[in-house]
Every structure is written in C-alpha cells, then in structure tokens.
N, C-alpha and C positions, 0 to 999 in steps of 0.2 A: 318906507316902513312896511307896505304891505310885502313886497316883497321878501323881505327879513320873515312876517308871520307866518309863508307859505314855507320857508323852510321848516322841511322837518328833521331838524338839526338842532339838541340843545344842550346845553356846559351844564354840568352839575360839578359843584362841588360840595365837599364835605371836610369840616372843620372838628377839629379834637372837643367842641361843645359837647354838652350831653343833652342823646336825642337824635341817634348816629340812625337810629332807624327809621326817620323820615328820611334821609338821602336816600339809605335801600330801597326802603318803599318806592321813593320817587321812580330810582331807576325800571323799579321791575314795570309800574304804572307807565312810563313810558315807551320803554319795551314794547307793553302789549298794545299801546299805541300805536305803537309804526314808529315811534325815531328814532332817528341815528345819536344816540350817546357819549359828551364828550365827556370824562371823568379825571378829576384831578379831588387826591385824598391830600389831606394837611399831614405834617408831621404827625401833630398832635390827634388827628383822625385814628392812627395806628391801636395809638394807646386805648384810647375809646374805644375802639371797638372790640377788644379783649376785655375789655373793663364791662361791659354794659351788654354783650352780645356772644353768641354761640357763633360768628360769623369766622372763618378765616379771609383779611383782605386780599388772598389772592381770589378768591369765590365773587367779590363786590366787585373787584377789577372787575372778573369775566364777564358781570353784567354787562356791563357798557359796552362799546361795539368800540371807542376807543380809550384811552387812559394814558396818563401823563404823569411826571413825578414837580412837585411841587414847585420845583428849582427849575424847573426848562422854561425862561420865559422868554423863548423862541419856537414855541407849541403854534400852529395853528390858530389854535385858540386864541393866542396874543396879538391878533391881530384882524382888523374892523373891514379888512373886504374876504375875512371868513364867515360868509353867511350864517346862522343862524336865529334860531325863533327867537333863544335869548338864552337865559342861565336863572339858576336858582342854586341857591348855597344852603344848605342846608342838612346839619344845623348850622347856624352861623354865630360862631363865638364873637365876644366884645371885641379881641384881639382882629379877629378879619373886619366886624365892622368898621374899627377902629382905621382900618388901612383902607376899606373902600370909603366910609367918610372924608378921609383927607386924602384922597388920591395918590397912597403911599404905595406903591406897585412893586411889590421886595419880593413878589413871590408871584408864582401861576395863577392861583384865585382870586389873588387882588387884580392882578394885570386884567384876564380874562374880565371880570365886572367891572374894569374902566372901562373896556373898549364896548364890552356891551351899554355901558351908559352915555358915552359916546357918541357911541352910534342909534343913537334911541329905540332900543330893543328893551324889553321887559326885565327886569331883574329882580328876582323877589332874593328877601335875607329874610329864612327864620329862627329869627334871634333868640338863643336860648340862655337864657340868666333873668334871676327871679331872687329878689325884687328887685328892679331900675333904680339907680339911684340918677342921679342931676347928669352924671358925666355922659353913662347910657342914655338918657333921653333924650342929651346934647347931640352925641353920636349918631342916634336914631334920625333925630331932626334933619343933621346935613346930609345924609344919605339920602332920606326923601327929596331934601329940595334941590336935590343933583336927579333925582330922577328914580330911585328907588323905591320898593314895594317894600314897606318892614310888617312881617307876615308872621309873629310871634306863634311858635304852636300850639295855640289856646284851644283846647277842644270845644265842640260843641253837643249840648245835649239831647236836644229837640229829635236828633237822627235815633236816642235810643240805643245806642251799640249796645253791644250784651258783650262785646269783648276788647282787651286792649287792642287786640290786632285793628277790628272797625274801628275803632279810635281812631290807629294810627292813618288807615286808608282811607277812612272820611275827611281827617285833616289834609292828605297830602292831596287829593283831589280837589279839596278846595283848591290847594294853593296851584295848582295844575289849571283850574277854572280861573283863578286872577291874573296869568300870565295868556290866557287863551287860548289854553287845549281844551276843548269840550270832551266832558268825559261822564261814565255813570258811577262814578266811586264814592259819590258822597250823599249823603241828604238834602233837597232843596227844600226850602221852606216852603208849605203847602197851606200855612196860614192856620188859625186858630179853628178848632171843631168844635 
C-alpha cells in the first residue's frame, strides 16, 4: 500500500451527474500538485458539461496529462499493477455507483474503481443526487463495505467562502485531504473562538 501512496499517479473520472466542476477543480488541484492525471469522461459527462459549464471537453481533456474514452477497457488504467495513489470519480452519478457497487465493469470508470478497490488504493465517489432514497443508500452502503470513500459534495461553512468558486475548492480539497494528498485548499477546523 505504501507504495501505491507514493505514486503520484491518480484516475479521475467524471460522470454526466451534476457537479461536473468538482472533477475540473479536482484536476487543476492536482495539477498544481505534481500528478500525473489519468482521465476518463462518461458519455453522459459530455452532455453536463455543456449543460452546467462554459468548459469545452476538449480543454478538460488537456488538463490531465493523459485521457481515455469511456469504452477502452484495455486502458492502462484497467489494470492493478498500474500503480497509482488511487482514483476519485467525481461527480459520481447513481448510475456509476450503481456499477462500482456491484462490480459491474461495462465501462472504463467502473473497471478503473474495481481494480483500484482491489488492490486497496483509496477511492473516493462524490455522489451527486439529493435526496437518497433506500436504493441510493443501499448502493452507498456496498460500495463502502468494498472499500469505498462515499464523499457526497456537502459544503462546509465554518471556511466562510465569500464565493462559489471557494466552495467548490474547499470541498474538492477536502476530498484530495481523505484520499491523502496534503494540500492548503481548504479550511481546517481551528476550533470554537
């Protein structure tokens, strides 16, 4: 495992959920990190982000340092002696949790977050659908007890942002600090004054 942590090599995906701009964030955050970026967009990714964003995805591709199309699951990435730190998916619709909960591997993002779970690497899903009903928190459940981070993009206040953008990079920092990149993008609790 340690091994795995010292790569600085990590899968991001991104699902047609809404909330397309936590994956971007993620990437540019690690970026200025130092990693090397594996990227794979969902079909349904496309649409979102025309829908919710000024981005064009060939621009999001270029972040990443490499990128994959959804359908190759003979990438690199699909398989567990390609090191890496780990992978975050993000946002992660019901539809992808649905296929990393049951180990259903019909596509690049699912496959990728088996082999990362696997091989016990960190994998965070932040699941974007509001409100949960029984099936989602069904979904939610076996994904953790396989070994999953469910990392929902609930902001927090305490930081103060004055803008959506802090928002968005205080949350995705966090989720960068639960998989174990140390980083200064968010607010740490400094306790009650």
């Amino acid at each position: 495992m340690t091994e795995n942590l010292n790569a600085k090599r990590i899968v991001v995906g991104i699902t047609g959920a809404s909330g397309v701009v936590y994956g971007i964030r993620a990437l540019e955050l690690l970026k200025a990190a130092g990693f090397e970026t594996h990227l794979v967009l969902s079909p349904a990714a496309y649409i979102t982000i025309s829908q919710e964003t000024q981005w064009d995805p060939k621009d999001i591709l270029a972040l990443a340092d490499f990128h994959y199309s959804s359908k190759n699951i003979g990438a690199t990435i699909a398989s567990g002696s390609f090191l890496t730190h780990g992978m975050i998916v993000a946002p992660c619709s019901i539809k992808t949790l649905s296929s990393i909960a049951n180990s259903y591997t019909d596509n690049l993002i699912a496959r990728a977050a088996d082999v990362t779970l696997k091989e016990g690497r960190p994998l965070l899903l932040a699941v974007r659908e509001a409100p949960f009903h029984r099936g989602h928190l069904r979904l939610m459940s076996l994904a953790a007890e396989a070994g999953a981070i469910i990392f929902p993009p609930i902001p927090y206040f305490y930081g103060k942002a004055q803008t959506l953008d802090e928002m968005i990079t205080g949350t995705v920092g966090r989720m960068l600090a639960r998989i174990g990149i140390p980083n200064q993008d968010y607010t740490r609790w400094q306790g009650l004054k």
